[in-house]
N, C-alpha and C positions, 0 to 999 in steps of 0.2 A: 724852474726846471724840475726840482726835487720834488713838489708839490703836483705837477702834472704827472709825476708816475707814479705817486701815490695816489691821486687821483684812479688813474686809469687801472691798476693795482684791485684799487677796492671795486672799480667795475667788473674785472673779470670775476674776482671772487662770489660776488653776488649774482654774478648771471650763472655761475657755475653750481653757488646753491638752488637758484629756481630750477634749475634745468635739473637738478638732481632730485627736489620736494618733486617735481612734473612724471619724473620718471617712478620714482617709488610710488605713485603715485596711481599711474598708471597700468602698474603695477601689481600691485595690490587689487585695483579694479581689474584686471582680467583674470588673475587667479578667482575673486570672489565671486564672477562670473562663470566660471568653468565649475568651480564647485558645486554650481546650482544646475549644471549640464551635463555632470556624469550622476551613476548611480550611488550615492553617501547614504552613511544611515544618521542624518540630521536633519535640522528644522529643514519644513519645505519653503520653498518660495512661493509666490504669492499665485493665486489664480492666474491672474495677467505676466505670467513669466511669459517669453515668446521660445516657441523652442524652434529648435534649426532648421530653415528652409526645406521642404520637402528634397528638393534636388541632393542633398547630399546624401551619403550614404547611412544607413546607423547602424550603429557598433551595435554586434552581438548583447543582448543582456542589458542593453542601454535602457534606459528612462527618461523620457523626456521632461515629464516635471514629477516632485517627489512633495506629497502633502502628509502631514500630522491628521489623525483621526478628532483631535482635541479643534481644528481648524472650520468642522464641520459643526462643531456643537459638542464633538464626543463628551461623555464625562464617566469616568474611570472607577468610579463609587462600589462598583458592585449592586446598587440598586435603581441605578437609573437607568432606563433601556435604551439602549444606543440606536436602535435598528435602523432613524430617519440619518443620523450620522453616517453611519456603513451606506446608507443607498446614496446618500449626495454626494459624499467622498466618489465614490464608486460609479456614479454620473459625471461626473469631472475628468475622473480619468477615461475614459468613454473616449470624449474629446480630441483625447490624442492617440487614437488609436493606430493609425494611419500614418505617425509621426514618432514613432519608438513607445508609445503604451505610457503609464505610470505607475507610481510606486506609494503603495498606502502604508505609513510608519502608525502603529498599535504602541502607546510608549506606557511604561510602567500603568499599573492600576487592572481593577476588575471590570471590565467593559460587559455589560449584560445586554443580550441581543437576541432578538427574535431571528429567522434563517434571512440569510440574503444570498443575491445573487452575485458571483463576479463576471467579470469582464472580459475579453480579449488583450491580450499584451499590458496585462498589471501583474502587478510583483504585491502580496499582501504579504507586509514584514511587521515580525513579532518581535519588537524588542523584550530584552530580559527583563523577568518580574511582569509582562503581562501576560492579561489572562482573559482569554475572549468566555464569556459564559454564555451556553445555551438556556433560555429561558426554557423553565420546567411546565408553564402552562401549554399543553397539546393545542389550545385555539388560536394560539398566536402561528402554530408550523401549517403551512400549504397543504394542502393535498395536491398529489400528482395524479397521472393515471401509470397503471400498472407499468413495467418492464417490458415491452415487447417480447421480449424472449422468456419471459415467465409469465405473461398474460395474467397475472392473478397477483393480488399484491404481498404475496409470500406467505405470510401470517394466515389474511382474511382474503377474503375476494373485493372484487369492488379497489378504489384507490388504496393509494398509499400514504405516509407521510413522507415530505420532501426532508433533504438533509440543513442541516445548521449550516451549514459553509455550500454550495451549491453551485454549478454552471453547467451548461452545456451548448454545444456548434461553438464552441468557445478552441484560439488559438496561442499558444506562446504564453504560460500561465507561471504563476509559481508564487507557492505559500512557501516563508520561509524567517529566520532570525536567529535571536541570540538566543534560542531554546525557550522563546516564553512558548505558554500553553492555550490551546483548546480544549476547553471543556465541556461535554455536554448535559454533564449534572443528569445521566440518566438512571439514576437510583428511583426517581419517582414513577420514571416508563417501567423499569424491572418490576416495581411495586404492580403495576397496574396491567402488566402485561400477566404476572404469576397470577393475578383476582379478577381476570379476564374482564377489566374496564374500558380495553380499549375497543373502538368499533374497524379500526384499520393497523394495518403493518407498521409498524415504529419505523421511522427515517435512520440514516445513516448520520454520521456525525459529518465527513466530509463525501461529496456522491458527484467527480465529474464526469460528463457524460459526453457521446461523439465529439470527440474533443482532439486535440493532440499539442505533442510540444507540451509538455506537463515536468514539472519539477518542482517535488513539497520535499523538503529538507530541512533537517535543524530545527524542531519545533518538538515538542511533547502532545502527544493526543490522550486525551484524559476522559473515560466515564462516557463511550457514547451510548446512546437510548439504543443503538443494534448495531450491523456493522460498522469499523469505524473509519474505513477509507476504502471507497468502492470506484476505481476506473471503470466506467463501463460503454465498452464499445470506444476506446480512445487506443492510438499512436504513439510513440513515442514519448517514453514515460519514463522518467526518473524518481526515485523512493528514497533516499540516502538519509542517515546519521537521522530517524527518528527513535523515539520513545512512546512504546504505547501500553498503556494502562489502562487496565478495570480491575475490579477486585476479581478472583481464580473461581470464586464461587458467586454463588448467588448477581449474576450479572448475564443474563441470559443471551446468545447470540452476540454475544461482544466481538466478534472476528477484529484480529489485527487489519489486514491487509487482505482484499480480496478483488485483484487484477479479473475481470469478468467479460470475457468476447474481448480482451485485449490483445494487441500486436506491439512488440518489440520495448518491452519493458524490462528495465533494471529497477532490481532491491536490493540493497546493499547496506554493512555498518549497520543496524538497526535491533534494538530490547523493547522485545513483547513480551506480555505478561499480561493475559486476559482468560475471560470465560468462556471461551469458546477455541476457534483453530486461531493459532497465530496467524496464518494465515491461508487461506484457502483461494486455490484458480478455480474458475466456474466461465460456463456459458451455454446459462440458460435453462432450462425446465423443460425436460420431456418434450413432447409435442412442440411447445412454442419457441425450444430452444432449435431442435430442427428445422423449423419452418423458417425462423431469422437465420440460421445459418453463419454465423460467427464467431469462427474459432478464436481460443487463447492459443498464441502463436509466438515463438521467439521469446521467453521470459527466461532472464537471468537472476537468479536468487543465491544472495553467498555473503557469508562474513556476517551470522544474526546469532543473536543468543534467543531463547525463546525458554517460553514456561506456561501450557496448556493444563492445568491440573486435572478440568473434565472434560479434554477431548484430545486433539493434536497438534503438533508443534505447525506441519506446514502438511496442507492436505491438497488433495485435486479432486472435484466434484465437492458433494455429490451430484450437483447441478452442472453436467459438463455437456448438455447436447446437442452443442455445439459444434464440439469435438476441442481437444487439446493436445498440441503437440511441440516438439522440440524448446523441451523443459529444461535447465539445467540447475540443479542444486547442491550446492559447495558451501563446506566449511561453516559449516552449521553447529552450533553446541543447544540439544535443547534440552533443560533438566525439570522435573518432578513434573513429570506428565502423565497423561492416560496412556499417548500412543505421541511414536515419535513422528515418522512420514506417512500417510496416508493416501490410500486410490480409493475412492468409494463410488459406486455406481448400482445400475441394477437392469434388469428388464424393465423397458418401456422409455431408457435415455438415448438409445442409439447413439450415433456419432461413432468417437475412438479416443484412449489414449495412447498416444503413442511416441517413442523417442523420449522417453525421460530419463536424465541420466542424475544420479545420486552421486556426490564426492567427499571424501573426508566429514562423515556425519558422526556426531560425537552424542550420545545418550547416556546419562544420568540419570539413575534414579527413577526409571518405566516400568508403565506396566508391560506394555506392548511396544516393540522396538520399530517394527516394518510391517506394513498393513496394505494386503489387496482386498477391496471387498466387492464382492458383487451382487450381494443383495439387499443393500440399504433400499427399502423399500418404503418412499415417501415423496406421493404422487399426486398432482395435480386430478381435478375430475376430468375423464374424456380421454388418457393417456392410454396409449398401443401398447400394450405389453408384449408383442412382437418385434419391437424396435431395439435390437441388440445393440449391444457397444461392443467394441471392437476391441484389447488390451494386450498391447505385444511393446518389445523393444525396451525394456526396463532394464537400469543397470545400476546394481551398486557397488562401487569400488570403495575401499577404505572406510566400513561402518567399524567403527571401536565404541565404549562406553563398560559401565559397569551398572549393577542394580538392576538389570535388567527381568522380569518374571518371563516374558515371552519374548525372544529378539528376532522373531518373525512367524505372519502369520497372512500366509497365502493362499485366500479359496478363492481357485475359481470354482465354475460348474459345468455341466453338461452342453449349458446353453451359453454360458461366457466362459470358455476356456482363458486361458491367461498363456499368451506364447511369448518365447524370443526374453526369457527372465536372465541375466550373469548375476552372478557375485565373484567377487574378490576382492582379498584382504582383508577380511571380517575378523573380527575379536571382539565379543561381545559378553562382559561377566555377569553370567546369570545369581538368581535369589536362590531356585530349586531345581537342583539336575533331575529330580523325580521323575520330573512332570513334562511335556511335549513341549520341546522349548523350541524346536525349529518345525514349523505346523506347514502342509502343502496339500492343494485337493484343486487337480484337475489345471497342473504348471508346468508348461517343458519350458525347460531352460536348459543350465549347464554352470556349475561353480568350477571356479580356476585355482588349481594353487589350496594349500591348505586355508582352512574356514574355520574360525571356532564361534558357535557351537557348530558341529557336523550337520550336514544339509539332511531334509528330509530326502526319501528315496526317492521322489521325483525327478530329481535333476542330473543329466548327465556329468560327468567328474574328467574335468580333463588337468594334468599336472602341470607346474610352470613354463613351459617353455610349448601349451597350447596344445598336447598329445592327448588323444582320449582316452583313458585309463578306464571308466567303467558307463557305459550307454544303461541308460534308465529303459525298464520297462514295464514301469508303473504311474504313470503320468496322472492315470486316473485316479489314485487311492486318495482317499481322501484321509486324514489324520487332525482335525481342525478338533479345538477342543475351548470351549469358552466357557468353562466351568473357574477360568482362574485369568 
């Protein structure tokens, strides 16, 4: 009897360990399975992973499968050219497009690469310590044909060069990682653009096109051949927590960030530091910008440090003819620049800017603090120089800084009046009380509340609680002085 329940004893115990090896077991295989069905930043699974039945639904931001660039062939040398890598990665994910998209891991190493194209609903992730490099030979980049709304390929006539990183009709996008970089090693283009080598327009370093649903974040952009991240003509656009670099000088046309015929874009969190504008709206060239007819519309910019040495922190145009409207720029610190915020246009752009509003703008160390201009005169062949732009509704509240040589400089003209200008809350410490540190030619507006420096006599004066204390009526003097 002792022996049959020991017997039966040692049965449950061992049916109780199988069942328990069966469970952890099983276990373990459905976690390791889910792992490979959400979005991770780890090894991918294999081509033949099966992703989830069309019928169900997919989670926002999903991935259906996630591959290594090293899976294609990549190799991370720095001197082997990855390009056939990026295109079959980049064909693979294709496949699932229609089933949550995929996700291409860049893991540590110099990946050198001629431009490719991306995809609809892929994620390209930059692990930290990599580094995508743009091959410096010009005959390995595509030509395009011009911009539609610049008809001319900026530079030169005739095409263009397409950008390192490139898509367009493209949906649901997003470059992004642990801050590795894109580089476009365009010191050689600088070289050959200044010794006039090239026969066409230098490409962009990243250039998406009628696109939407865009989000490039957390990555560093480094050295591109011209602008360095060009939306154009895209939707719904996010810009967050980048880094962008060129050298201040000698890097020609380097623009940070240049939203172009854009709608409803956020930029946010983000250190530029380039040879040109941190960042500049546009939409379009003269003639051909009118003719396409689409505006930069809805952009939110806030929360950037910036550093323009020869030109300015965040501009609009001078390519706007388009039209640009309903701007808003917050919380900006930009130091040792040319010029802090910038409106540049001229006769022959038509269109309008209008509705921009300026917030807590922090300048160090400027030559030029605030800048309307309306005769940057630099034109395509064939342009109307009867094509006015339109320039009203401009507001700046809470401009402070110091170092400042001029903290504002507003011309309009006969032919672009500049209407509908505020200020208030200004504190701006200038170099030289001398000399015309608040400049105005052909402005109505009205400053609110006290202003330091004191407004030119353009503007009407009304006290804090919105009472008009003194009506301008000199709108037209002009006082603009660019001797300094």
């Amino acid at each position: 009897m002792l022996d049959t329940t020991r017997f039966n004893r040692r049965r449950v115990i061992s049916a109780i360990t199988v069942l328990w090896i069966v469970g952890f077991a099983l276990t373990y295989l459905w976690q390791t399975d889910s792992l490979t069905r959400i979005q991770l930043f780890v090894r991918a699974p294999q081509p033949q992973a099966r992703p989830p039945p069309p019928s169900q639904p997919v989670p926002s931001g999903y991935r259906a499968v996630v591959y290594n660039l090293t899976d294609f062939g990549g190799v991370g040398d720095g001197k082997t050219v990855n390009t056939k890598a990026f295109e079959r990665a980049i064909a693979a994910i294709k496949i699932y497009e229609d089933k949550g998209g995929g996700q291409l891991n860049v893991q540590a190493g110099q990946w050198l690469t001629a431009p490719f194209n991306l995809t609809s609903r892929m994620t390209l992730f930059l692990e930290e310590g990599a580094v995508i490099l743009g091959i410096q030979d010009e005959r390995y980049w595509p030509l395009m044909p011009p911009l539609p709304s610049y008809g001319f390929g900026r530079e030169q006539a005739g095409p263009r060069y397409g950008s390192l990183i490139h898509g367009q009709h493209l949906k649901d996008i997003i470059i992004t990682g642990h801050n590795g970089t894109i580089n476009g090693q365009g010191k050689s283009w600088w070289t050959k653009h200044r010794k006039k080598m090239l026969n066409y327009t230098r490409g962009p370093l990243i250039q998406i096109m009628w696109s939407r649903d865009i989000i490039i974040s957390n990555v560093t952009l480094r050295n591109s051949p011209f602008w360095t991240l060009h939306p154009y003509d895209c939707k719904n656009v996010t810009i967050a927590n980048l880094t962008i670099l060129a050298p201040v000088k000698g890097a020609p046309n380097t623009d940070g960030i240049d939203p172009d015929s854009c709608e409803d874009v956020l930029i946010e969190n983000c250190y530029i530091s380039v040879g040109d504008d941190g960042i500049a709206i546009k939409s379009g060239w003269d003639q051909y910008g009118i003719s396409y007819g689409r505006p930069s519309t809805n952009i939110k910019i806030r929360n950037l440090t910036i550093r323009s040495v020869v030109s300015a922190g965040i501009s609009i145009g001078s390519e706007m003819s388009g039209g640009v409207s309903n701007i808003s720029v917050q919380n900006i610190h930009i130091w040792e620049s040319r010029r802090g915020v910038r409106i540049k246009t001229a006769p022959g752009r038509g269109a309008y800017v209008k509705n921009i509003l300026y917030r807590n703008i922090t300048f160090d160390n400027l030559r030029v603090g605030i800048v309307i201009k309306t005769d940057y005169n630099e034109h395509p062949f064939g342009y109307d120089p009867k094509a006015l732009p339109v320039i009203k509704d401009i507001s700046y509240f809470g401009i402070h800084g110091t170092g400042v040589r001029v903290p504002v400089r507003i011309q309009g003209s006969p032919e672009i009046p500049i209407r509908d200008v505020v200020f208030q809350d200004m504190s701006v410490g200038i170099t030289n009380r001398k000399k015309h540190v608040f400049q105005c030619s052909y402005v109505e507006g009205r400053v609110i509340g006290y202003i330091f420096p004191a407004a030119c006599e353009n503007l009407d004066i009304y006290n804090e609680r919105g009472e008009l204390v003194r009506r301008s009526d000199s709108q037209n003097v002009s006082d603009i002085d660019y001797s300094f």
